[in-house]
C-alpha positions in Angstrom: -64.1 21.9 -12.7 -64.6 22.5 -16.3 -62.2 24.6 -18.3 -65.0 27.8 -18.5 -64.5 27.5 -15.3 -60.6 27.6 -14.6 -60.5 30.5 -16.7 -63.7 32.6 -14.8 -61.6 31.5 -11.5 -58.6 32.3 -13.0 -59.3 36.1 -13.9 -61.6 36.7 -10.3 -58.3 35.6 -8.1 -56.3 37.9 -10.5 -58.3 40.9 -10.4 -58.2 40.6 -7.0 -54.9 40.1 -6.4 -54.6 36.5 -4.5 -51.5 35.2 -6.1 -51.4 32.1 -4.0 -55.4 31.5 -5.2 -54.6 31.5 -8.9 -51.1 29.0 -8.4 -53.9 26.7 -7.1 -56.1 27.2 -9.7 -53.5 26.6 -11.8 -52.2 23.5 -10.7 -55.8 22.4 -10.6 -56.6 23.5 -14.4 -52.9 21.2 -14.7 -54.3 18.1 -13.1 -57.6 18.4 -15.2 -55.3 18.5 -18.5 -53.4 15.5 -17.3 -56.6 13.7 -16.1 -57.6 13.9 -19.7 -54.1 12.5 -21.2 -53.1 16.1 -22.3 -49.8 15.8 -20.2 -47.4 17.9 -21.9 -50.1 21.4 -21.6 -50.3 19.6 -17.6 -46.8 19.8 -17.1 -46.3 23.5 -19.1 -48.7 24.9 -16.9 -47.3 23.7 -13.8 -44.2 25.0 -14.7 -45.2 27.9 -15.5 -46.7 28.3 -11.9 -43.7 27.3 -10.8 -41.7 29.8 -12.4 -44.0 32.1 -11.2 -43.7 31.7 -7.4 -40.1 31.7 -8.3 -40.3 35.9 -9.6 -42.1 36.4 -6.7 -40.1 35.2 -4.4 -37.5 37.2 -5.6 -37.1 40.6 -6.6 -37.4 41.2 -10.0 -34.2 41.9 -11.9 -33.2 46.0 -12.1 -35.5 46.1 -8.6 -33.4 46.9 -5.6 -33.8 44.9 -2.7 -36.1 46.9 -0.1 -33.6 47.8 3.0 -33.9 46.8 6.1 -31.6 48.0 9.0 -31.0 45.4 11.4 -32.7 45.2 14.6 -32.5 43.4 17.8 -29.4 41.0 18.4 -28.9 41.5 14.8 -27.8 45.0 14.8 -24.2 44.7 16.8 -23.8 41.8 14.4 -24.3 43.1 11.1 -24.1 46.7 8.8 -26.1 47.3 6.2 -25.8 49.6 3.3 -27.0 50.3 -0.5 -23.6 50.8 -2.3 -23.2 52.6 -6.1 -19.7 50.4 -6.5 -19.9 49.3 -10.0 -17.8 46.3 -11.6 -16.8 49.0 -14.2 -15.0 51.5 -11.3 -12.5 48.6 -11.2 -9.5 47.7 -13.1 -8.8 44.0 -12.9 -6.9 41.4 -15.1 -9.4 40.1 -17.4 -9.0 36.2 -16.1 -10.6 38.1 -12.5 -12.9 40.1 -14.3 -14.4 37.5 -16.3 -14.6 34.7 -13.3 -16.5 37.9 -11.6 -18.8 38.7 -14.3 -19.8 35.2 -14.8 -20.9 35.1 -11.0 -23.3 37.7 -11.8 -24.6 36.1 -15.1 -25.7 33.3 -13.0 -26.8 35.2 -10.2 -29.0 37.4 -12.7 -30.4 34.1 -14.3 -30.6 32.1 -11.2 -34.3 31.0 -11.8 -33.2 29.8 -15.2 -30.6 27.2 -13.7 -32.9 26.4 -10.8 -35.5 25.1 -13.6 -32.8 22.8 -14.8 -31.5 21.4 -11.8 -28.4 23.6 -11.4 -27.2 25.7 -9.0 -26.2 29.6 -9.3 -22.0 30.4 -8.0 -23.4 32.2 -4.6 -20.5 31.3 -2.2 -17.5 33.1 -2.7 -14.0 32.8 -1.2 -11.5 36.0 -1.9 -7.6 35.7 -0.8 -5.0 37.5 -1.4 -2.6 40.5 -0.3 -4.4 44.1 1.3 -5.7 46.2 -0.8 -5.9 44.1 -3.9 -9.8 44.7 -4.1 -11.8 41.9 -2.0 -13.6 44.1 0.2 -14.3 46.3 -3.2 -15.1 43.5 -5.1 -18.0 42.5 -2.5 -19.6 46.3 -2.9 -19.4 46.3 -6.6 -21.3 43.1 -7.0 -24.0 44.5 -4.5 -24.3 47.5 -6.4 -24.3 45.1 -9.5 -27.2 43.1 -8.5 -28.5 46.1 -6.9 -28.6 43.9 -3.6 -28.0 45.7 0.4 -24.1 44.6 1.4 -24.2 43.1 4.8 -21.4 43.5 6.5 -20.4 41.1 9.5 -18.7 43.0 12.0 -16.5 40.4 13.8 -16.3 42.2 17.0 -20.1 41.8 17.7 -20.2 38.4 16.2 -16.4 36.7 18.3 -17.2 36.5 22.0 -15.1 34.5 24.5 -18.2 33.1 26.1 -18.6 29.3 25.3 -20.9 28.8 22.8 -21.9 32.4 21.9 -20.4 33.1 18.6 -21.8 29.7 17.3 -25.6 31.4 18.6 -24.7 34.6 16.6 -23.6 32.7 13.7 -26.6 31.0 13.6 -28.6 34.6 14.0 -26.7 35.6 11.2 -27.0 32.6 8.7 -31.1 33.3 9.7 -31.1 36.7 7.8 -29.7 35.5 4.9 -32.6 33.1 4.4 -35.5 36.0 5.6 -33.4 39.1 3.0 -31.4 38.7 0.0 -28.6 40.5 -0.4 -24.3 40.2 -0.2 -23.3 39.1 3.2 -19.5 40.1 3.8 -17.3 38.5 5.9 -14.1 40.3 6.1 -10.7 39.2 7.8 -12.3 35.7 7.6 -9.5 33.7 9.2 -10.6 35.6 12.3 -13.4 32.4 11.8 -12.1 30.0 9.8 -8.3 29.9 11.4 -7.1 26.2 11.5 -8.6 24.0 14.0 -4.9 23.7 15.2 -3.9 26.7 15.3 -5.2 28.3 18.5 -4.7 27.9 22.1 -8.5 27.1 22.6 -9.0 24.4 20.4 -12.4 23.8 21.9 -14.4 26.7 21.2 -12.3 27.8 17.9 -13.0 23.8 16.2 -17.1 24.5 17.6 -17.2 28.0 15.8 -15.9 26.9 12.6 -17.8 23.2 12.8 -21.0 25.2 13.3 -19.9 28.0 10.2 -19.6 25.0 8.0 -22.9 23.5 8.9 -24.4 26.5 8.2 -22.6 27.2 5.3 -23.2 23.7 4.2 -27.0 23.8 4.9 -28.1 27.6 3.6 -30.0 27.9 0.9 -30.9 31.3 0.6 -30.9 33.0 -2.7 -28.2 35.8 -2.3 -24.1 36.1 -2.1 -22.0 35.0 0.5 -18.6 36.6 0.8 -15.8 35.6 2.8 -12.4 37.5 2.5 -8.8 36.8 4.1 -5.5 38.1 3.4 -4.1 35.0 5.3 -5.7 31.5 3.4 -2.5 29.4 4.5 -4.4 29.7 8.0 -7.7 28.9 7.0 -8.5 25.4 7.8 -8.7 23.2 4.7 -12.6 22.0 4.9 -13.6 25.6 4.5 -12.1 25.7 0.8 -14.6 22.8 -0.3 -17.4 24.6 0.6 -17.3 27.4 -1.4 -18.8 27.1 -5.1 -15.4 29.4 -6.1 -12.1 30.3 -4.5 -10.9 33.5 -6.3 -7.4 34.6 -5.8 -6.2 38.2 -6.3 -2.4 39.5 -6.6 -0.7 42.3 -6.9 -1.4 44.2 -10.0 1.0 43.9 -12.9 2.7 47.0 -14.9 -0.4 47.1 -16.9 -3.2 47.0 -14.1 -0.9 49.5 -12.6 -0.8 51.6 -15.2 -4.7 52.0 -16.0 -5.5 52.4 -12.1 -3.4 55.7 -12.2 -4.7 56.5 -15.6 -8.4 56.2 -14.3 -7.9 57.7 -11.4 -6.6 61.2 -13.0 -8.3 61.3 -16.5 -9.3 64.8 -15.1 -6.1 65.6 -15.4 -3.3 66.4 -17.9 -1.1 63.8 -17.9 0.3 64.0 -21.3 3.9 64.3 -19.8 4.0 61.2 -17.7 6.5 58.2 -18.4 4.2 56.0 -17.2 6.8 52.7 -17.6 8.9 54.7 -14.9 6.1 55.5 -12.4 4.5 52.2 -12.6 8.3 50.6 -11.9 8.9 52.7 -9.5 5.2 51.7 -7.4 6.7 48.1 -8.3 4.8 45.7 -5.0 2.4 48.1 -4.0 -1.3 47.0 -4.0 -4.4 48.4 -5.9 -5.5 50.6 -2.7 -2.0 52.1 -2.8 -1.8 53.1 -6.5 -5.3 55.0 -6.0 -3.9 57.0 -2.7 -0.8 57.6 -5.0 -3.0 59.1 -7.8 -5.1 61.5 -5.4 -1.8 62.5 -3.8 -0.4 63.6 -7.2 -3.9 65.7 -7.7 -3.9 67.3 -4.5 -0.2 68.3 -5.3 -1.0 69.8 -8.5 -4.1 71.7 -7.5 -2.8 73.0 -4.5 -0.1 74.3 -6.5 -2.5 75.7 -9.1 -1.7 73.2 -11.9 -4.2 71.5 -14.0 -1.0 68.8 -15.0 0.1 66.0 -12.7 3.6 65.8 -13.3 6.0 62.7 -12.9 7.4 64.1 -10.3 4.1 64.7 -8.6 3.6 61.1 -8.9 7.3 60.2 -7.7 6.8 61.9 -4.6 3.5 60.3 -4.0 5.0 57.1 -4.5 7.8 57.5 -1.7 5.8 58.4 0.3 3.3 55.9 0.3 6.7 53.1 0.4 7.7 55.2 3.5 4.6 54.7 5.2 4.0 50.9 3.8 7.3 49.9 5.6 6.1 51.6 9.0 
């Protein structure tokens, strides 16, 4: 096929839409070039057709991801949702925010380091105390990468039949491979407990042998996010199969201190001691601090005040220790 020709070819299969047509035209236009010893234009052009199925295959970025609510065996074993969590609605330490954002700079240039070789960061493990921001942290970068969140729900995927949940883990690893998105697993050591830890050996060791498999073996293109409060009783193989193992804490006087900030800056707070307050909520986790600021509001409004006080926040503060020691 002469080169006239290519190009006539080229433009028909365009104008009538049959992408997979013009890749082979493409790679046949490619193998012509090389024929005739022109094999650096052979290999731009292939990968440039290469590149190409790549956007396609993906959604382009800015794009959400069409949703598509589960069906069949699928629904009892997943949720979905489109969330607006954004990474800027959270206050983080800067080490966390930056290992965060640099997840979604490779997600977001994925196809870049796919050309090269590399792999994106698209397994993700997050430990660390209730209510320090892993199951948040999971929305925000769905609503970052305007992905669906998929949430697992453990009670339709754990069954005590032999064999079962490895069959539904299998169902689930399936749909990350047919839609992209952030598939959340929450409470994760509910799957990935120790191998000697529980009563049934058996069944637990075949349920997290087949996770890792599958864990191991997926390629799909989206996140996976797994989420414990408990790591000391995950079992050790699960850590190296993650790309990253991010830890949260407790947030410091600081973290403390802008979570309250943010979460009244409707509000006068110009009266605050804010050193006090945040020594006072001293232990208590991210999701605590945010009850303790809409506390404080609902106590000043209710009392037709347009100023939280300290006093506001102090009581907010016992109260939420009271109920933490319950």
């Amino acid at each position: 096929m002469t080169t006239a020709t290519h190009l006539i070819a080229l433009l028909q299969s365009h104008f009538e839409g049959d992408d997979d047509q013009f890749y082979t035209i493409a790679l046949q236009a490619a193998a012509s070039e090389a024929r005739r010893g022109h094999g650096k234009l052979a290999q731009q052009l292939r990968d440039l057709v290469d590149e190409a199925r790549a956007r396609k295959k993906a959604p382009a970025r800015g794009k959400a991801v069409p949703l598509v609510q589960p069906r069949g065996d699928l629904a009892n074993l997943i949720a979905v949702k489109y969330v607006d969590t954004r990474m800027s609605s959270m206050v983080l330490p800067d080490d966390l925010r930056d290992r965060l954002h640099r997840v979604l700079v490779e997600q977001r240039q994925q196809h870049r380091l796919r050309q090269h070789g590399l792999q994106p960061r698209r397994k993700l493990l997050l430990i660390g105390p209730p209510g320090a921001g892993k199951t948040m942290t999971a929305a925000a970068m769905a609503g970052e990468l305007k992905m669906p969140l998929f949430t697992v729900l453990l009670d339709g995927l754990l069954t005590k039949f032999l064999g079962e949940t490895a069959s539904k883990l299998r169902t689930v690893f399936s749909a990350m491979t047919e839609t992209r998105g952030v598939y959340f697993f929450d409470e994760f050591d509910a799957i990935g407990a120790r191998r000697s830890e529980r009563n049934d050996v058996g069944e637990i060791r075949r349920v997290l042998n087949s996770f890792l498999q599958f864990l191991e073996e997926d390629e799909s293109e989206g996140l996976i996010i797994a989420a414990t409060n408990h790591p000391e009783l995950l079992d050790p193989a699960l850590f190296r199969r993650f790309d990253d193992v991010i830890e949260y804490s407790l947030p410091n006087e600081r973290v403390a201190k802008a979570i309250l900030e943010s979460r009244l800056s409707t509000f006068d707070t110009a009266g605050v001691d804010w050193l006090m307050i945040v020594t006072e909520a001293a232990g208590l986790s991210q999701a605590d601090l945010a009850r303790i600021a809409d506390d404080a509001a609902k106590y000043a409004l209710l009392a037709d005040r347009e100023q939280v006080s300290a006093d506001d926040l102090l009581r907010a503060v016992s109260e939420r220790k009271a109920a933490a020691r319950r």
